[in-house]
C-alpha positions in Angstrom: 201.5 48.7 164.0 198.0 48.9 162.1 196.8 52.3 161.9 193.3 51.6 163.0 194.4 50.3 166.1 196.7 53.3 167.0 193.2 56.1 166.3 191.4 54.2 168.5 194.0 53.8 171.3 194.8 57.3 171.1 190.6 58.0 169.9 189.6 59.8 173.5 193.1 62.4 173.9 192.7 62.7 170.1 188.8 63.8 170.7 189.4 66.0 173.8 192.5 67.9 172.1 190.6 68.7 169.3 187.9 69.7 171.1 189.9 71.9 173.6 191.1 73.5 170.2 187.9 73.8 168.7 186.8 75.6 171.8 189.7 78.3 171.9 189.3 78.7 168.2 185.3 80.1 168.9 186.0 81.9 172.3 188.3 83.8 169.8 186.0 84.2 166.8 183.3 85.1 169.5 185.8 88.1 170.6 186.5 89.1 167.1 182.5 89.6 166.6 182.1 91.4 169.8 185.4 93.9 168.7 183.9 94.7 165.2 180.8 95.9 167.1 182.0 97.8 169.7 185.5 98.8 169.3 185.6 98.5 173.3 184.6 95.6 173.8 187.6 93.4 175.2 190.6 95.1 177.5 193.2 94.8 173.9 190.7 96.6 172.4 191.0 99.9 174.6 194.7 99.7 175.1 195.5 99.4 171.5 192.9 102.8 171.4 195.2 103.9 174.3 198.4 103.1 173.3 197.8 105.2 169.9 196.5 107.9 172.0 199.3 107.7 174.1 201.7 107.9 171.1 200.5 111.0 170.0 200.7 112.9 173.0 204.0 112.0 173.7 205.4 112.8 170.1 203.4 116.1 170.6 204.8 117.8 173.5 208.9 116.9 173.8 208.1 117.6 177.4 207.5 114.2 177.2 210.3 112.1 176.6 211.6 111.1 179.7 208.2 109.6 180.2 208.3 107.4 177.2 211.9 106.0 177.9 210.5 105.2 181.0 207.0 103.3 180.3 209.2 101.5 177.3 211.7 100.1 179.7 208.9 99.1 181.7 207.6 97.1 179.0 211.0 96.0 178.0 211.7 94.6 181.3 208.5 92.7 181.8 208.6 91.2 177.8 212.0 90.0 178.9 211.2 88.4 182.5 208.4 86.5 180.4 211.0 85.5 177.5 213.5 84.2 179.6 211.0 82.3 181.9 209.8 80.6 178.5 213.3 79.2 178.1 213.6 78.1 181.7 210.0 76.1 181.6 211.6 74.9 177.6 214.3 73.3 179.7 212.1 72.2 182.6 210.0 70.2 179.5 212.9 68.6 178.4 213.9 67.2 181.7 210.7 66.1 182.5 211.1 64.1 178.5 214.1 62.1 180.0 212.2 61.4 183.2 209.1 60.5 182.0 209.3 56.5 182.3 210.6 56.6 185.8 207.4 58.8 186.7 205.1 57.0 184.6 202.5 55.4 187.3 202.5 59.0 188.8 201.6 61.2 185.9 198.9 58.6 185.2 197.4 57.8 188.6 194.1 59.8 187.5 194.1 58.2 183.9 190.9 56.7 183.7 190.5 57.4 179.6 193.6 58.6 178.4 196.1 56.1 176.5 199.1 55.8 178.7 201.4 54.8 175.3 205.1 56.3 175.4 204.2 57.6 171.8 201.4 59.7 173.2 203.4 61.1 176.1 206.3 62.6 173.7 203.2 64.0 171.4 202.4 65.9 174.6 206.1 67.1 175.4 206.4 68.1 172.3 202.9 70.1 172.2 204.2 72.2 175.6 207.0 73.0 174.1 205.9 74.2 170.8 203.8 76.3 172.9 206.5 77.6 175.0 208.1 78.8 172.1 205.7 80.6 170.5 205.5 82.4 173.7 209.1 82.8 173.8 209.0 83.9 170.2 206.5 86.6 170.6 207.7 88.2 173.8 211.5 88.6 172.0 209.5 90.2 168.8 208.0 92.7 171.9 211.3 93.3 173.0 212.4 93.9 169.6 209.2 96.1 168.7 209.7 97.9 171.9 213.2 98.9 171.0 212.5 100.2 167.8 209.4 102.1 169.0 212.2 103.7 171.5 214.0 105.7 169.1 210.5 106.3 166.7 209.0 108.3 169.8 211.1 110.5 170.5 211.6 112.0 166.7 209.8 115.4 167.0 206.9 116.1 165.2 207.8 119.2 164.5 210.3 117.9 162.2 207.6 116.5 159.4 209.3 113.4 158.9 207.3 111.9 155.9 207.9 108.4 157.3 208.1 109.1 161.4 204.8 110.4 162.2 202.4 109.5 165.3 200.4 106.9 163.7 203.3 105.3 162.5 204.9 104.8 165.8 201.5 103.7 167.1 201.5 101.2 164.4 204.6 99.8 165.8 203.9 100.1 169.9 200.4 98.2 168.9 202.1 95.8 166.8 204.5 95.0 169.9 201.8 94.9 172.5 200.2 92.1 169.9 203.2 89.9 170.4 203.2 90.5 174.1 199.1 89.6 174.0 200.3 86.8 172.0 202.6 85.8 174.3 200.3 85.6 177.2 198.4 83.8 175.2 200.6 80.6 175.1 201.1 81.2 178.7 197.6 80.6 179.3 197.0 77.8 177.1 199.9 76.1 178.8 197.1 75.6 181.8 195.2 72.4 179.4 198.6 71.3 177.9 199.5 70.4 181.8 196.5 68.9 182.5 196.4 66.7 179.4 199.6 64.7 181.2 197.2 63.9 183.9 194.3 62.5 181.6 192.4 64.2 178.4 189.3 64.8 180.3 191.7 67.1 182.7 192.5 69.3 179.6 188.6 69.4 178.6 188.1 70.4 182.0 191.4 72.8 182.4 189.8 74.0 178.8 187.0 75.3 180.3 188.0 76.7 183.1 190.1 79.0 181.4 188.1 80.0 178.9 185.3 80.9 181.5 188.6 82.9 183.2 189.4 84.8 180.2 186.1 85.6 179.9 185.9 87.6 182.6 189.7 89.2 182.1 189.2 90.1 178.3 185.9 91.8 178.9 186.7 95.5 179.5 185.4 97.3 182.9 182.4 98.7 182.6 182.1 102.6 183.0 180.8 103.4 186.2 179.3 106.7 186.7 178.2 108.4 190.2 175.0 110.0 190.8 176.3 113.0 192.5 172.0 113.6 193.4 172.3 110.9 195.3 175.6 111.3 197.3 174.3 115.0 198.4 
């Protein structure tokens, strides 16, 4: 099949995908900026500040170290629900591969733009799931992280371990709540992959929608202060 002809069959997915990518590409730069600025800025920001804070105090007082088994498990147990949901929805996309033709007037009821080529639909499939396994992939390097950070914490620091110390182990917890941000990532981002089996102008759409969401969710709360002049 000529080669031309395929670009401009495939010419308005091929435009809103890269598009949709271009937009989450900026959204991210334009957070990157903002951090450099103000430290702050974005909700990963302050619980990375947190999480190293959190480190210290716990590796500081051995008081402390039922409490840190405890918010690890925590974390544990929620990077694991998420990793094994990730295999479940891989499966789920790989059923809905070997049932694709018999739903084909369905999934393409709103097509007004989109190509509706069998070629174009497996590109898709295999988009979601290469996103579903970089989510899967980052929530078992959490669980991983999380693991290792559960034996780090608990080292005394009044031992003067030359490799063990507090910003060490924050090093690690930050590096695991990364993956786990990572993770939540592709879970978001599965929101325009969905919508792209609908129609590409769904995923432009879906796009910026969630972008706007995020937004709003990455920003941290600001500080609110009471005027205790004017409560009396």
């Amino acid at each position: 099949m000529d080669t031309h002809y395929i670009l401009s069959l495939f010419s308005n997915d091929t435009a809103n995908f890269v598009l949709s990518v271009l937009l989450v590409v900026a959204y991210h730069y334009f957070l990157s900026r903002k951090v450099r600025k103000d430290p702050t800025y974005t909700v990963q920001a302050v619980n990375k500040i947190a999480r190293t804070a959190w480190v210290e105090t716990i590796m500081g007082d051995e008081k402390n170290a039922v409490l840190a088994v405890q918010t690890l498990r925590n974390s544990t147990m929620a990077a694991t629900f998420l990793a094994s949901t990730s295999v479940l929805l891989i499966m789920g996309v790989l059923t809905l591969s070997e049932q694709g033709q018999k739903m084909d007037s369905t999934w393409h009821a709103l097509n007004v733009a989109g190509a509706i080529s069998p070629t174009l639909w497996v590109v898709k499939l295999i988009m979601l799931l290469l996103d579903l396994f970089v989510a899967f992939f980052s929530f078992a390097m959490a669980i991983r992280i999380y693991n290792h950070v559960g034996f780090l914490i608990n080292v005394p620091v009044r031992l003067n371990h030359k490799m063990i110390t507090p910003a060490h182990v924050a090093t690690h917890l930050n590096r695991a709540g990364h993956f786990y941000s990572v993770g939540m990532r592709a879970y978001y981002f599965l929101v325009p992959l969905v919508f792209w089996l609908f129609g590409p102008h769904f995923m432009l759409i879906a796009t910026l929608g969630l972008l706007a969401t995020l937004y709003r969710i990455d920003r941290s709360p600001k500080i609110m202060t009471l005027d205790y002049d004017d409560v009396n």
